[in-house]
N, CA, C and O atoms as a CHARMM CRD file, in Angstrom:
* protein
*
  336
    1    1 UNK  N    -28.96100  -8.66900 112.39300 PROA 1      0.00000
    2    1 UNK  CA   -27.59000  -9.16900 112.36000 PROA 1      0.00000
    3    1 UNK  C    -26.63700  -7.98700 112.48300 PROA 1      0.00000
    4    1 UNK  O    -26.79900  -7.02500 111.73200 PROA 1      0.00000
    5    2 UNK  N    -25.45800  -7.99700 113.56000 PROA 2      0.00000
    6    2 UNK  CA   -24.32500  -7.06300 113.35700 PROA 2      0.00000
    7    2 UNK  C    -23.18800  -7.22700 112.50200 PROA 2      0.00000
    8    2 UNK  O    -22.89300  -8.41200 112.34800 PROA 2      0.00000
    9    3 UNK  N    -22.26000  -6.18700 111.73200 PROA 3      0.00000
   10    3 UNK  CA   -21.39000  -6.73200 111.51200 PROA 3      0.00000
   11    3 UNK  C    -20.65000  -7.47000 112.39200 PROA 3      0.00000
   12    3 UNK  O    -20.69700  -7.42500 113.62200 PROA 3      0.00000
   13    4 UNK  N    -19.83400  -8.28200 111.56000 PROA 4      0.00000
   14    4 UNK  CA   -18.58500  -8.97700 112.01200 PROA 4      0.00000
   15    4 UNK  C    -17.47700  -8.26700 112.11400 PROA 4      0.00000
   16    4 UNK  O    -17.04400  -7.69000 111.11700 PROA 4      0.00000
   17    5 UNK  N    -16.71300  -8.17300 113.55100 PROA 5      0.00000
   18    5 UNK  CA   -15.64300  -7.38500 113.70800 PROA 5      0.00000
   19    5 UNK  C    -14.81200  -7.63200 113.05600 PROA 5      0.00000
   20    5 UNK  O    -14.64200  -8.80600 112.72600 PROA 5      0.00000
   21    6 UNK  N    -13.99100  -6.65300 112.62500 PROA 6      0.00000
   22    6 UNK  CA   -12.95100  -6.72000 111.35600 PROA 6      0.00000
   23    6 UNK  C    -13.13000  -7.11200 109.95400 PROA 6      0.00000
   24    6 UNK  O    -12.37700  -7.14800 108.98100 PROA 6      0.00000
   25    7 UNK  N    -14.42700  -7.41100 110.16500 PROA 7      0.00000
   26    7 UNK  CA   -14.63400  -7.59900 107.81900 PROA 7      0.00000
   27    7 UNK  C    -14.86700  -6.47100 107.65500 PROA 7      0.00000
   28    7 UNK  O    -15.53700  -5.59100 108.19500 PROA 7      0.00000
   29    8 UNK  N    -14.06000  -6.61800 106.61700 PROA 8      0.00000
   30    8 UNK  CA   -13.77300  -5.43700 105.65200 PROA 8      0.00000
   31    8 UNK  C    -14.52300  -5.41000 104.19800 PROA 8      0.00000
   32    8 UNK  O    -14.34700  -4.59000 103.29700 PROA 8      0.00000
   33    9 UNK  N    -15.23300  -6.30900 104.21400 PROA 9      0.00000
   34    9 UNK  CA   -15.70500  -6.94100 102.62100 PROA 9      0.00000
   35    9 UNK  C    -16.65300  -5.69400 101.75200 PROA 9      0.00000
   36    9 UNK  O    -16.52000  -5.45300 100.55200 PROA 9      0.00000
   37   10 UNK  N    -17.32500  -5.21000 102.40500 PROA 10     0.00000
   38   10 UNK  CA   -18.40800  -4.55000 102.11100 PROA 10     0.00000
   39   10 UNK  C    -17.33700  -3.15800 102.04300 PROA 10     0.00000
   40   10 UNK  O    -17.86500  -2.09800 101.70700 PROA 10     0.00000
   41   11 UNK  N    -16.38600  -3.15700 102.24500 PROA 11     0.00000
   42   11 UNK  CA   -15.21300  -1.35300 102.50400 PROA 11     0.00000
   43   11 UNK  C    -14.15600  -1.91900 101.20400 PROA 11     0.00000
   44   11 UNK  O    -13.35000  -1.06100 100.84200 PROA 11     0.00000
   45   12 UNK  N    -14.08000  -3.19100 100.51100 PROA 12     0.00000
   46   12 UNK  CA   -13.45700  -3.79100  99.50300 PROA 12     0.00000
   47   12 UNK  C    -14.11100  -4.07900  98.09900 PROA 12     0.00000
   48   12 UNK  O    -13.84100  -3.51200  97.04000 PROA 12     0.00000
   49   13 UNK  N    -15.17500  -5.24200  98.35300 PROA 13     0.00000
   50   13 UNK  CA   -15.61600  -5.49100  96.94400 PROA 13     0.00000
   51   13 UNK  C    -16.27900  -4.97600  96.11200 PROA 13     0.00000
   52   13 UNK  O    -16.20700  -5.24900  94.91400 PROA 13     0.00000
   53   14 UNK  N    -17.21200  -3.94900  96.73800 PROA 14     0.00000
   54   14 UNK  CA   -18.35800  -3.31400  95.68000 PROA 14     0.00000
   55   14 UNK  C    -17.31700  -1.86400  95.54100 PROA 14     0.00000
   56   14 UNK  O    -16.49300  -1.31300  96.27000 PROA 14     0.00000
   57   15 UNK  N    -17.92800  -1.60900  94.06500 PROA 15     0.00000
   58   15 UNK  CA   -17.79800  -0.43900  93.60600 PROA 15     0.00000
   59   15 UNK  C    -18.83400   0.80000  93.91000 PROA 15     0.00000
   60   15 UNK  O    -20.05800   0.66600  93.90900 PROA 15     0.00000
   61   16 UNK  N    -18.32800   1.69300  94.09900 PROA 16     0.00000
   62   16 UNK  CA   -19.01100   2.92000  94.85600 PROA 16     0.00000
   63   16 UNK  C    -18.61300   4.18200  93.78600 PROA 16     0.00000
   64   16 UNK  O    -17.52000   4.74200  93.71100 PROA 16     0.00000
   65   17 UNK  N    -19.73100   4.43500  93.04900 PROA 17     0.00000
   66   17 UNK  CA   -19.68800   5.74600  92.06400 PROA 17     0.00000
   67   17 UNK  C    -19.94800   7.09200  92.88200 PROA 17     0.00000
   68   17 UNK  O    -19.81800   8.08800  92.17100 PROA 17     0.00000
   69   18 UNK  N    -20.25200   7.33000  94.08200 PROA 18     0.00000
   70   18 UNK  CA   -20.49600   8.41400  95.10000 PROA 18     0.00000
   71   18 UNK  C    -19.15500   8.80600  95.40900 PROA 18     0.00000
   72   18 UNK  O    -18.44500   7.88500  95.81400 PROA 18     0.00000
   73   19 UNK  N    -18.54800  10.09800  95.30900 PROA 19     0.00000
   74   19 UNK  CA   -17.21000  10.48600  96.65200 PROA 19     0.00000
   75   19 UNK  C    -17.50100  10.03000  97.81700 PROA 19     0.00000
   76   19 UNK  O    -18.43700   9.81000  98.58500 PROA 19     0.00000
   77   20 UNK  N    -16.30100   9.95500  97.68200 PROA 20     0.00000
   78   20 UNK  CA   -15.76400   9.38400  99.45700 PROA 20     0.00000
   79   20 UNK  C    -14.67100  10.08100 100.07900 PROA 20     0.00000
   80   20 UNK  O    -13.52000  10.17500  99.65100 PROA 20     0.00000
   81   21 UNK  N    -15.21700  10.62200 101.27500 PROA 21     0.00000
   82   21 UNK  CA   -13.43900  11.26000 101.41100 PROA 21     0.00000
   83   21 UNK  C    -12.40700  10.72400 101.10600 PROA 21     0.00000
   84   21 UNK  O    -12.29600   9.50800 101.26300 PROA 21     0.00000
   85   22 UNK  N    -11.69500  11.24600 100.74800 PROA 22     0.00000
   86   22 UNK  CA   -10.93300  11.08200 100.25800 PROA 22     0.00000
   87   22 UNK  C    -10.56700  10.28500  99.01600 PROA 22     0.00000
   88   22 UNK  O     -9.38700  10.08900  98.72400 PROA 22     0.00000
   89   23 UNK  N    -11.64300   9.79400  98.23500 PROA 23     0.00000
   90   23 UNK  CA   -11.59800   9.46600  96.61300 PROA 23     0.00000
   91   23 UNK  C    -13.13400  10.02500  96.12800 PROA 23     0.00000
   92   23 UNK  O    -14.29800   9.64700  95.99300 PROA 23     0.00000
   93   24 UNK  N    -12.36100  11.06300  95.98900 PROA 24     0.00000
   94   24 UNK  CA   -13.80700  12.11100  94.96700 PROA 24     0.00000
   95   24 UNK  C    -13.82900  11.52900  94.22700 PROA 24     0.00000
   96   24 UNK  O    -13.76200  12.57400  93.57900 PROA 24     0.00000
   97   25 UNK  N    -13.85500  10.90100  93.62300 PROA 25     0.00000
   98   25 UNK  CA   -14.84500   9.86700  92.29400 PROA 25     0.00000
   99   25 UNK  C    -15.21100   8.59300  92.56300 PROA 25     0.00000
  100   25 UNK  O    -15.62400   7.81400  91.70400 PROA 25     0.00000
  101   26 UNK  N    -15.04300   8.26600  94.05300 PROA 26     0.00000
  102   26 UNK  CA   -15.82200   7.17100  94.23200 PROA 26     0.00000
  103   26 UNK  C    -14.51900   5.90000  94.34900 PROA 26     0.00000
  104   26 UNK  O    -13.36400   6.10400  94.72200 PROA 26     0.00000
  105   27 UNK  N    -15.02100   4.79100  93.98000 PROA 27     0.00000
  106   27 UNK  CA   -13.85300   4.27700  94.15200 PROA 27     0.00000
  107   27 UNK  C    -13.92300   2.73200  93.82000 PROA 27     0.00000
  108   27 UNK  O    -14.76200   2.13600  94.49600 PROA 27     0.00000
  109   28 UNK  N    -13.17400   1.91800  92.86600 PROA 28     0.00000
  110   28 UNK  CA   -13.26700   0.77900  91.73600 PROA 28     0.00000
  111   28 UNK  C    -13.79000  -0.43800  92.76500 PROA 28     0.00000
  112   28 UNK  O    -13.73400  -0.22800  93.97700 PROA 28     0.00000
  113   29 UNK  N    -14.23700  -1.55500  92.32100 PROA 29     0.00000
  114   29 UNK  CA   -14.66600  -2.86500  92.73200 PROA 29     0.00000
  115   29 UNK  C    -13.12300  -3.10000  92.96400 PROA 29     0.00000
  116   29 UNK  O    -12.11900  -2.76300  92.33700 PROA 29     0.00000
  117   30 UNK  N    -13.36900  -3.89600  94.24700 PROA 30     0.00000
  118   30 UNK  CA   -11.92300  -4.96500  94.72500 PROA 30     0.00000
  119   30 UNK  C    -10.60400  -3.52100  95.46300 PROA 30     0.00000
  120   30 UNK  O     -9.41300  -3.55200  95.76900 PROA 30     0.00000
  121   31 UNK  N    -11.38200  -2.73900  95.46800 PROA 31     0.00000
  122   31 UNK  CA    -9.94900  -1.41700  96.15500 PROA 31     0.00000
  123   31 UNK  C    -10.97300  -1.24600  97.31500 PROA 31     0.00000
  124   31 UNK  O    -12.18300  -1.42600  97.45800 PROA 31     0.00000
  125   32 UNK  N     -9.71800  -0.72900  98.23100 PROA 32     0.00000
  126   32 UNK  CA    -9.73800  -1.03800  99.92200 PROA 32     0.00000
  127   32 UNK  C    -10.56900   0.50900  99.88300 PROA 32     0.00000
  128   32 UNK  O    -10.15600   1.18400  98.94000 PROA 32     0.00000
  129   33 UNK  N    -11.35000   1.01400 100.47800 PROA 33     0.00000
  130   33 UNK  CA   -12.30900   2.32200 100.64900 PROA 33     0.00000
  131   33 UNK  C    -10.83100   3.00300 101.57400 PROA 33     0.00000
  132   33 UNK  O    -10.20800   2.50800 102.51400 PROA 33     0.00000
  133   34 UNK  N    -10.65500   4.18100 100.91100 PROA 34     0.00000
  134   34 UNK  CA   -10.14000   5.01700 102.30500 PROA 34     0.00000
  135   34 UNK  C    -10.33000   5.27700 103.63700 PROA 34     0.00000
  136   34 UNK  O     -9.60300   5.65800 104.55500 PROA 34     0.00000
  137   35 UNK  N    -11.53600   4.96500 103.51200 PROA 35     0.00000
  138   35 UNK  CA   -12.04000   5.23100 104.89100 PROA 35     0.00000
  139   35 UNK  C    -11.88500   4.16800 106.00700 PROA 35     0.00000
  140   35 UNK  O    -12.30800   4.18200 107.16300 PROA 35     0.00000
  141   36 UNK  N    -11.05700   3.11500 105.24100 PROA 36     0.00000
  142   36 UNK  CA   -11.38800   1.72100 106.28100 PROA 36     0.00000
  143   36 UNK  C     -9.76500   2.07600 106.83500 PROA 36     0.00000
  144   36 UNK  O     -8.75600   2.45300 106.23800 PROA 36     0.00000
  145   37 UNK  N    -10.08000   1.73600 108.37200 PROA 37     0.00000
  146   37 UNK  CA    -8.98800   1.85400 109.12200 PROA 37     0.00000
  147   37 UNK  C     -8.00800   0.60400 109.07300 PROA 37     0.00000
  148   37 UNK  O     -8.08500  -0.31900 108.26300 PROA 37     0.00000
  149   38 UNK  N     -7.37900   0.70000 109.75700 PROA 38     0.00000
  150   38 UNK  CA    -6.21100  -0.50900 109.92800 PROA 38     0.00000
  151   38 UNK  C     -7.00200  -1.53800 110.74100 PROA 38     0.00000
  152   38 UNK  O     -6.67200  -2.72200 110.80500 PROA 38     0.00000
  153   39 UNK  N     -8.11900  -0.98400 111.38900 PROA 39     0.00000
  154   39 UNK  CA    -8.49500  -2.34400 112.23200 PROA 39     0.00000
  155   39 UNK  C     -9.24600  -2.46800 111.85500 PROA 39     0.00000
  156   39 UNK  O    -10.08100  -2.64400 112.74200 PROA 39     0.00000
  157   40 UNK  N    -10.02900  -2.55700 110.13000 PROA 40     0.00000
  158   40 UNK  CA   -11.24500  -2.75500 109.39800 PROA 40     0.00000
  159   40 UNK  C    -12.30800  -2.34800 109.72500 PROA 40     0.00000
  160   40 UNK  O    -13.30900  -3.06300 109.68000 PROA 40     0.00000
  161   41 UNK  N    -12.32900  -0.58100 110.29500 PROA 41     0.00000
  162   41 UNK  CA   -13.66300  -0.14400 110.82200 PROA 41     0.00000
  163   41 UNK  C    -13.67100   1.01400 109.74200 PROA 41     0.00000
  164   41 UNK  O    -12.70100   1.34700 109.06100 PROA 41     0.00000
  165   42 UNK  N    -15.22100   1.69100 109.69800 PROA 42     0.00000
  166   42 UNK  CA   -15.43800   2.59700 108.63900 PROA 42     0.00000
  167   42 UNK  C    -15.00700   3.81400 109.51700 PROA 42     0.00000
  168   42 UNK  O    -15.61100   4.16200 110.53200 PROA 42     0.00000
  169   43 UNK  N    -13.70800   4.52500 108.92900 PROA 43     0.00000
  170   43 UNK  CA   -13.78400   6.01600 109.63500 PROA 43     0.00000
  171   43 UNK  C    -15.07000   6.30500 109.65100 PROA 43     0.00000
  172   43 UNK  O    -15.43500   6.17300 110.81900 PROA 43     0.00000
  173   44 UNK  N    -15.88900   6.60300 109.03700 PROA 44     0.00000
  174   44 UNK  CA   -16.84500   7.72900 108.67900 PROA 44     0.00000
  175   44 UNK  C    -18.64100   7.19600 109.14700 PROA 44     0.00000
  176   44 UNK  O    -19.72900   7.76800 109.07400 PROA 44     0.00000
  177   45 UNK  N    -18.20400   5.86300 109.61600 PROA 45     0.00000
  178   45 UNK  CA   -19.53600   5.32100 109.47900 PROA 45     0.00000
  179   45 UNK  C    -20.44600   6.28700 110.31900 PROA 45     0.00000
  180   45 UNK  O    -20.04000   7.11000 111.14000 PROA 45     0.00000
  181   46 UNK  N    -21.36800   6.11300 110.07000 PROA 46     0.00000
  182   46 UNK  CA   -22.82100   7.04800 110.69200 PROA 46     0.00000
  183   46 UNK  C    -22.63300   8.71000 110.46900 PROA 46     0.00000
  184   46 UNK  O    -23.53500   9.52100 110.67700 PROA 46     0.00000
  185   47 UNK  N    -21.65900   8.95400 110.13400 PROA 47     0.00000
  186   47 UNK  CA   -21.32100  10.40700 109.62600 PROA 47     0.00000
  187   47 UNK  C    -21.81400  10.93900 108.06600 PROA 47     0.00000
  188   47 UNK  O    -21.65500  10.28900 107.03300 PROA 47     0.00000
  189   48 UNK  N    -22.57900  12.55800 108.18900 PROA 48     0.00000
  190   48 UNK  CA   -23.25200  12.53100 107.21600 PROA 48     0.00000
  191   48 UNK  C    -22.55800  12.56300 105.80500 PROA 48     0.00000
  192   48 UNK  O    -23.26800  12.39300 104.81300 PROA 48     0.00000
  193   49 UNK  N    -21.11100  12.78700 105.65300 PROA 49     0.00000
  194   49 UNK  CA   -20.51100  12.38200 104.36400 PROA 49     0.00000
  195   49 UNK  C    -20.11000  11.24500 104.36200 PROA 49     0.00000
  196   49 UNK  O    -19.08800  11.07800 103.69800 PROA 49     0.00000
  197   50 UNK  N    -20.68900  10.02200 105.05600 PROA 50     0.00000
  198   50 UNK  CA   -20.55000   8.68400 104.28200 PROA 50     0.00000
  199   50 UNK  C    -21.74100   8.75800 102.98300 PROA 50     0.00000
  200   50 UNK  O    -22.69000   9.53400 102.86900 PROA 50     0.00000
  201   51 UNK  N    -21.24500   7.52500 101.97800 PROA 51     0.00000
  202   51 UNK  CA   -21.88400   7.52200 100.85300 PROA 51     0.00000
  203   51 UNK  C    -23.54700   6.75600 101.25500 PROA 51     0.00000
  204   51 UNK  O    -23.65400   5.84900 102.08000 PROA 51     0.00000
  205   52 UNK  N    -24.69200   7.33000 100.50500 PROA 52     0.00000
  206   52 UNK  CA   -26.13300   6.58200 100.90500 PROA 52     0.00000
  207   52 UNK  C    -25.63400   5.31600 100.47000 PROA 52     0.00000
  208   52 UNK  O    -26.05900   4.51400 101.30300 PROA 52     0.00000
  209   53 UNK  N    -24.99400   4.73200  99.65400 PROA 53     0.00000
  210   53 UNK  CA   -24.82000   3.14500  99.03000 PROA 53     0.00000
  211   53 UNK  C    -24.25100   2.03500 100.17000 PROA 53     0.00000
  212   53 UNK  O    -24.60000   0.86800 100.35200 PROA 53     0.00000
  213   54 UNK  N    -22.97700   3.06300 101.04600 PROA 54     0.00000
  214   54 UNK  CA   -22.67000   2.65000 102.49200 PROA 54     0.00000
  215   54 UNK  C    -23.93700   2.05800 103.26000 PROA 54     0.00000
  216   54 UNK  O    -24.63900   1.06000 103.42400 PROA 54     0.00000
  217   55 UNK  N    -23.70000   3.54900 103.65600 PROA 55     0.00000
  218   55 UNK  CA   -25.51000   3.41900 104.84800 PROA 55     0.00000
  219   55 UNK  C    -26.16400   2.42600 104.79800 PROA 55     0.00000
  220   55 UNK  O    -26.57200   1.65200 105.66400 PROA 55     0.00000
  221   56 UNK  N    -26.32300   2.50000 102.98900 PROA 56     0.00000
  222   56 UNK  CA   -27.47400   1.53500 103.01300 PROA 56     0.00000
  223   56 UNK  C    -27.46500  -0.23800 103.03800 PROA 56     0.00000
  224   56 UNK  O    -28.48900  -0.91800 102.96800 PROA 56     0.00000
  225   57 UNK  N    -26.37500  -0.66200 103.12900 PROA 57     0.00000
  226   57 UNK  CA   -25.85100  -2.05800 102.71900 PROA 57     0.00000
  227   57 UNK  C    -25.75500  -2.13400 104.34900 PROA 57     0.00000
  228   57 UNK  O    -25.19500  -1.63000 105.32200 PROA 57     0.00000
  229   58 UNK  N    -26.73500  -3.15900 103.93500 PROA 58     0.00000
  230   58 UNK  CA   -27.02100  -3.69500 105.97400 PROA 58     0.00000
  231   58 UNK  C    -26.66100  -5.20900 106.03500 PROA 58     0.00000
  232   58 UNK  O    -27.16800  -6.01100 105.25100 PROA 58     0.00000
  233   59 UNK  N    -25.58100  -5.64500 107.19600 PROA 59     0.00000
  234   59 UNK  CA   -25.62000  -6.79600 106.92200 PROA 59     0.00000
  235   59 UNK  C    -26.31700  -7.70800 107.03500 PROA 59     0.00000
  236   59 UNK  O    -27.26500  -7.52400 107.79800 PROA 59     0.00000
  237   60 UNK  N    -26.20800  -9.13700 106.34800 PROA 60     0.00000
  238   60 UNK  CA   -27.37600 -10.31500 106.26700 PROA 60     0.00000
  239   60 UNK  C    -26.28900 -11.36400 106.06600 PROA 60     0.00000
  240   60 UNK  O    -25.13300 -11.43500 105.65000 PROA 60     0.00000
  241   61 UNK  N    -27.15900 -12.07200 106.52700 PROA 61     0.00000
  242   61 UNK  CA   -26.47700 -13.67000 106.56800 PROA 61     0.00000
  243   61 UNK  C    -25.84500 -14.43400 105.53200 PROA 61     0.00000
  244   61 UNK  O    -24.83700 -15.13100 105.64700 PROA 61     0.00000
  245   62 UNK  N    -26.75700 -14.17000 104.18500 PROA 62     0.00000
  246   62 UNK  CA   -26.52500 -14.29600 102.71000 PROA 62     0.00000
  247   62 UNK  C    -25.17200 -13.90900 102.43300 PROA 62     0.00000
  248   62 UNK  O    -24.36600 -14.72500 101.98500 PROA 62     0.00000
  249   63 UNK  N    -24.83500 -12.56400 102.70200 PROA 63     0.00000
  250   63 UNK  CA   -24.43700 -11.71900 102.39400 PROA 63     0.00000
  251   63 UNK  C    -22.48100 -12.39600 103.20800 PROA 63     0.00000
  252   63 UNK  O    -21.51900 -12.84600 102.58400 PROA 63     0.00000
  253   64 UNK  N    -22.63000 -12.18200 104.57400 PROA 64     0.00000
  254   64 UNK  CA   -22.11700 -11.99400 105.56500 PROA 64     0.00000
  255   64 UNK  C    -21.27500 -13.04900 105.63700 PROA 64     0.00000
  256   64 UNK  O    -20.04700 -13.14200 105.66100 PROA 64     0.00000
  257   65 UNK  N    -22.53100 -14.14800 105.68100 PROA 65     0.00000
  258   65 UNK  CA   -21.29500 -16.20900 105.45700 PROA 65     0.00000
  259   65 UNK  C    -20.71200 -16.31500 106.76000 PROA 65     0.00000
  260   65 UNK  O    -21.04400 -15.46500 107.58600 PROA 65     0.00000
  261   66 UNK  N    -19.96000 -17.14400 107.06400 PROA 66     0.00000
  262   66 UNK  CA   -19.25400 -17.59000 107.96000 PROA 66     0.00000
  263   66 UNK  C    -17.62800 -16.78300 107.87600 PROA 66     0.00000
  264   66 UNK  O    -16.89900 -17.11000 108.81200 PROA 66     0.00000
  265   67 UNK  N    -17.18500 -16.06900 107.15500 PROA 67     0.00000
  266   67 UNK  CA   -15.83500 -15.19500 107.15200 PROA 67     0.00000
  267   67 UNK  C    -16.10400 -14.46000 106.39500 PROA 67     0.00000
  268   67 UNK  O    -17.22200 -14.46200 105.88100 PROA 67     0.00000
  269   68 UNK  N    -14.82100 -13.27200 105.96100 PROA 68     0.00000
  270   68 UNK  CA   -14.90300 -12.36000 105.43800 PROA 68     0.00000
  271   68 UNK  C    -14.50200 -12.50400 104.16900 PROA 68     0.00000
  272   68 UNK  O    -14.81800 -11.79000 103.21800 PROA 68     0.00000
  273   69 UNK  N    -13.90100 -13.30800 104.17100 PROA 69     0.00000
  274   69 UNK  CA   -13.26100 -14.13200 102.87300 PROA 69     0.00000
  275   69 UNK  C    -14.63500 -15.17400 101.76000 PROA 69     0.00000
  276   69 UNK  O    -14.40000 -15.90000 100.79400 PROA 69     0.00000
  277   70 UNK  N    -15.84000 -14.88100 102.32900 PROA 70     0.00000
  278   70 UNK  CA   -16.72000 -16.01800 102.15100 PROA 70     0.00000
  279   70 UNK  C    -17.65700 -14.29600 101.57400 PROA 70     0.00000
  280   70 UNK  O    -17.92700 -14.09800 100.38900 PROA 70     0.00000
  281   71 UNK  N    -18.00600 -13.25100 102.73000 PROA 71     0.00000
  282   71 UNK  CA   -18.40100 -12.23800 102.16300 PROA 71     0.00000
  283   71 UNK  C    -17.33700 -11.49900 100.88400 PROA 71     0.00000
  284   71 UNK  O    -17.92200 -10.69400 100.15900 PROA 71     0.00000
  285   72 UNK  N    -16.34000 -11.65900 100.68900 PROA 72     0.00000
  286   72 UNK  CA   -16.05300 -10.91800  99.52400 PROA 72     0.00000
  287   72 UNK  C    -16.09100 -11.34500  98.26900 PROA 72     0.00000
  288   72 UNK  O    -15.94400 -10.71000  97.22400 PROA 72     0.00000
  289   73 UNK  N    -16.31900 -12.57600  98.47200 PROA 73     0.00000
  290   73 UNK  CA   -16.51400 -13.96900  97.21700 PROA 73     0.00000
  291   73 UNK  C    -18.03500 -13.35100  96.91900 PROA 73     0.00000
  292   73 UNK  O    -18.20100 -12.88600  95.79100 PROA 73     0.00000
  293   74 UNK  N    -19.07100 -13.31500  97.78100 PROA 74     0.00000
  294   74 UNK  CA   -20.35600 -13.06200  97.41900 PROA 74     0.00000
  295   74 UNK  C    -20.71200 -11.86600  96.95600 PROA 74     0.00000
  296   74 UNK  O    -21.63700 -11.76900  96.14800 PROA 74     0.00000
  297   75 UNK  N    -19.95600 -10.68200  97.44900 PROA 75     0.00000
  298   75 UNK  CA   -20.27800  -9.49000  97.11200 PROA 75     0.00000
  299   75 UNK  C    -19.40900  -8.84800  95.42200 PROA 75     0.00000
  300   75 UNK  O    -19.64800  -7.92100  94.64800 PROA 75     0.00000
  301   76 UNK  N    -18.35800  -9.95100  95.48700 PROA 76     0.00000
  302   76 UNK  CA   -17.87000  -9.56800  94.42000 PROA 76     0.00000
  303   76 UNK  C    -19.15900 -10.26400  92.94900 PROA 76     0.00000
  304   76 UNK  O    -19.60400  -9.78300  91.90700 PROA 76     0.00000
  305   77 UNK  N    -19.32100 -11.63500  93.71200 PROA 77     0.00000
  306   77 UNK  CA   -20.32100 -11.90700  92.55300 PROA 77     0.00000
  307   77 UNK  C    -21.30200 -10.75200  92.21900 PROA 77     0.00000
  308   77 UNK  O    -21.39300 -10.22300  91.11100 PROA 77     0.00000
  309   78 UNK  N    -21.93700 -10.46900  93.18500 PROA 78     0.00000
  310   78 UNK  CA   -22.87400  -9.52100  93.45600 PROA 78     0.00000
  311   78 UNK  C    -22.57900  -8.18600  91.96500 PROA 78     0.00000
  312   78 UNK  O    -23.11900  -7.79900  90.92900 PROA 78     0.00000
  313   79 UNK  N    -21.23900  -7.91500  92.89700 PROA 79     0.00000
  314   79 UNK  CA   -20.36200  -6.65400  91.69700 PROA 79     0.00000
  315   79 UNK  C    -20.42900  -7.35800  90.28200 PROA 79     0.00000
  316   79 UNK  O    -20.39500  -6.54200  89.36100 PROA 79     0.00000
  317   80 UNK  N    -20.52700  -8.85000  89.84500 PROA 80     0.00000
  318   80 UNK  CA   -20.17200  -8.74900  88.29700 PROA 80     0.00000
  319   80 UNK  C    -21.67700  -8.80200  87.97000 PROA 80     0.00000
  320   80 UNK  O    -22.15800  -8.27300  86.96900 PROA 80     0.00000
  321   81 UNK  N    -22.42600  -9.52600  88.95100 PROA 81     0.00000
  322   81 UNK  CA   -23.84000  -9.58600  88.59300 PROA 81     0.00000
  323   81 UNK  C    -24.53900  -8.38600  87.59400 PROA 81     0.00000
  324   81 UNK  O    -25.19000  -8.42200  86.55000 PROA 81     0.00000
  325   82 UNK  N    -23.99400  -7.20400  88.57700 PROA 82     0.00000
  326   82 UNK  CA   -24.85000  -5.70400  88.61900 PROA 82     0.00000
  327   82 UNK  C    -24.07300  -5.00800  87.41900 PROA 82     0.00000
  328   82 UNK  O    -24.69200  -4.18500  86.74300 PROA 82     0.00000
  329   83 UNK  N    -23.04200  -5.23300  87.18800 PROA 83     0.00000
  330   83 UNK  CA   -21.96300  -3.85200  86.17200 PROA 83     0.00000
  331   83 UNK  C    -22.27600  -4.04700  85.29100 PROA 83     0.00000
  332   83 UNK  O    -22.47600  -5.14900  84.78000 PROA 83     0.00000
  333   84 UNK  N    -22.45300  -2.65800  84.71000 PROA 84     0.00000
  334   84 UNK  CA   -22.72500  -2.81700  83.24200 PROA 84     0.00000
  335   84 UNK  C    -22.06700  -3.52100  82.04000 PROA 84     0.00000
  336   84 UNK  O    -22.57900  -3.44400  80.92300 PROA 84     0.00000
């Protein structure tokens, strides 16, 4: 499966404890990643200072849904699932 052009969900809902350019400490559940452009693409994607937690979140159907609005509902569950 490819992403979907312009979701942003996966650059929004999860929390990321790794730096990121431009937010050296990573950066809270539900805040927009710096790195996401105006047209919801990852500056940094495939570049070796993206975060491994990036990289590694591949999309899936589960995951993905029919909008982006449908992926941030799931991934946020995802986020309360997992936090301590």
């Amino acid at each position: 499966m490819q992403c979907r052009a312009g979701c942003d969900a996966c650059c929004i809902a999860p929390s990321i404890s790794s730096p990121i350019p431009g937010m050296p400490n990573g950066k809270a559940a539900g805040v927009r990643c710096a790195q996401l452009t105006t047209t919801n693409r990852c500056a940094i994607f495939g570049r070796p200072h993206r975060p491994a937690c990036c990289a590694g979140l591949k999309p899936a159907e589960e995951m993905c849904d029919r909008s982006s609005m449908e992926a941030l509902r799931w991934l946020a569950k995802q986020e309360a699932a997992t936090s301590p």
